[in-house]
N, C-alpha and C positions, 0 to 999 in steps of 0.2 A: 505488474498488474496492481493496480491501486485499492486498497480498501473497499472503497464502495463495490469495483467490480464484483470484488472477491464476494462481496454482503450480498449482490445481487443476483452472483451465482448460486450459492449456499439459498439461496428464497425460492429460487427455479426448479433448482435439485430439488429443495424440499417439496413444495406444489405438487410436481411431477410425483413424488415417494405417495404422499398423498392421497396422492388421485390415483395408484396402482390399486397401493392397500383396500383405497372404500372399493375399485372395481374388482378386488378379488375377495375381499368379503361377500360384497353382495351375490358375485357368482358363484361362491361356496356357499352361501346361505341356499339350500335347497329344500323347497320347502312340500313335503310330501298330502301338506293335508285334501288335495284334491279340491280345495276352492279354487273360484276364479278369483281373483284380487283385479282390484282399481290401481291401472299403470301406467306409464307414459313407454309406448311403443320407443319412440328418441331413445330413453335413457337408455334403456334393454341396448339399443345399438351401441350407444356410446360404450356403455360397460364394455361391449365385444372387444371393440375395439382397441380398445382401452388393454384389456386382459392379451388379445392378439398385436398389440402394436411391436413386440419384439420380429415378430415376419414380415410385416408390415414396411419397418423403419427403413430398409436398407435400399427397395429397386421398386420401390411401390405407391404410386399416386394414389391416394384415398380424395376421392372428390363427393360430397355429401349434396344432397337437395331434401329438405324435409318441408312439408306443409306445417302449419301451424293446426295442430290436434288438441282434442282433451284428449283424459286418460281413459284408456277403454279398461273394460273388464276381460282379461284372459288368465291362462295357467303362467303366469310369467317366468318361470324355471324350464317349462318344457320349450315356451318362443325364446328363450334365451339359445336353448338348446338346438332350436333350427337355424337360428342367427348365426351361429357358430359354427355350425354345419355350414352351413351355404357360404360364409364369408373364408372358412379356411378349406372348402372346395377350392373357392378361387384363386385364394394365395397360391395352393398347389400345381391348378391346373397352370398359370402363371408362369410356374418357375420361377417365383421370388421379386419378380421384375415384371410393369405393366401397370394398369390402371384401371384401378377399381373403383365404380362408382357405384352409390347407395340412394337410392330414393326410397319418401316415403308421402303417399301424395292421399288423399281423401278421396274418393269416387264417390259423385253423390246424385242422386236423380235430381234434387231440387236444390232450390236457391235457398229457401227460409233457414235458418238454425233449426227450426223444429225437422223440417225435410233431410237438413245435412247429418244428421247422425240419428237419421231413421234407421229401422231394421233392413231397408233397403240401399242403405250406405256401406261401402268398405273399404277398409283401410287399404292399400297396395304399398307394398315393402319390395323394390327391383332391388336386386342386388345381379349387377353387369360386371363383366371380367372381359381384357379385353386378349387371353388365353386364344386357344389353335380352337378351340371348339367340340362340339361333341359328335363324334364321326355318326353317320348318318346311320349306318345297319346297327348300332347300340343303343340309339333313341331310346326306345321303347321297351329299353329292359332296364335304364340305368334307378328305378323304383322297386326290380325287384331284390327280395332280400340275399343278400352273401354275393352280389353278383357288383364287379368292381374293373374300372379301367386302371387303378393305380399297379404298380410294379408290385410282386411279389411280399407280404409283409408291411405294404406302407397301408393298407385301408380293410377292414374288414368286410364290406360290402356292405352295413348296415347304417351309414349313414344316411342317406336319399330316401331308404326304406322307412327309416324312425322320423324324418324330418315331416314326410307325406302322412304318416299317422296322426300323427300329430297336430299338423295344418288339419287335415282331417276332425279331430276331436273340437278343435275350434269351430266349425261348422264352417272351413275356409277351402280353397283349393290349392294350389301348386300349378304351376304354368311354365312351363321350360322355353326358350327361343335360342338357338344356334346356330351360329354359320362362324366360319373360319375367321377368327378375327374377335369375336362377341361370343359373349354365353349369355343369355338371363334368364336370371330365374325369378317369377314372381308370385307374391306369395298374397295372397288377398284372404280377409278376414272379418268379419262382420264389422262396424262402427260402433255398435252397438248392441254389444250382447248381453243379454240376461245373465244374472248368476242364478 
């Protein structure tokens, strides 16, 4: 292997160190003060990602579609925290292996820029797996707290529970869809919220 290779690879490696370190800074940077902060929904993803790409790497299609957004104003440590939630659900439900796709699209009543990131805009963040699905008689409990389809030890049951509070706090909802083959979850959030 030739020099340059070698210089090429050493600049890759490095990029990649990088870009671990800022996404685990910024996901250890937890910031309690109960503001809302001006964010870019994207990055939040990316970081995820980024922070989960060691489960990710090995049997795992990540397929992205983002609209082009400003940054809204949200808790952005606690949307980190459902991002995470809902994106290493999926790796799990999974098995390591399958395809994950991540939208994040603007819903908006109107056309004008003043209309599209009115108080009657919002953000949609799907996060789809393409996992066995969520058996049907579970539906409707998998929000409530300590209550868990994984094996013994592997989940507390209070993920789904913390994720929905939390959409919640945002003045957003949660939206489940499954059948064998698909999961999504979608997670909607004002465009436009007041701090």
């Amino acid at each position: 292997m030739g020099i340059i290779n070698k210089s090429n690879l050493i600049e890759q490696a490095s990029d990649k160190v990088n870009k671990i370190v800022k996404a685990i800074k910024s996901f250890l940077h937890f910031d309690q003060s109960e503001e809302m902060t001006k964010v870019s929904i994207i990055d939040l993803i990316e970081t995820v990602l980024v922070i989960l790409n060691n489960k990710l790497k090995y049997g795992i299609e990540v397929v992205t579609h983002y609209d082009e957004l400003p940054e809204i104003y949200c808790y952005p440590d606690e949307l980190s925290q459902v991002l995470t939630n809902l994106i290493h659900n999926s790796i799990q439900a999974m098995g390591m292996t399958g395809k994950l796709l991540i939208e994040v699209k603007l819903e908006a009543l109107g056309d004008s820029e003043k209309e599209r990131f009115s108080n009657t805009s919002h953000i949609a963040i799907c996060i789809e797996d393409s996992g066995p699905g969520i058996p049907k008689e579970v539906q409707s409990k998998i929000f409530e707290p300590f209550f868990t389809t994984k094996k013994s030890g592997e989940g507390s049951g209070l993920g789904l529970h913390i994720t929905k509070k939390i959409i919640e706090k945002h003045q957003g909802t949660l939206e489940l869809y499954t059948i064998p083959g698909c999961t999504r979850f979608t997670v909607r959030i004002p465009a436009s919220t007041v701090s």
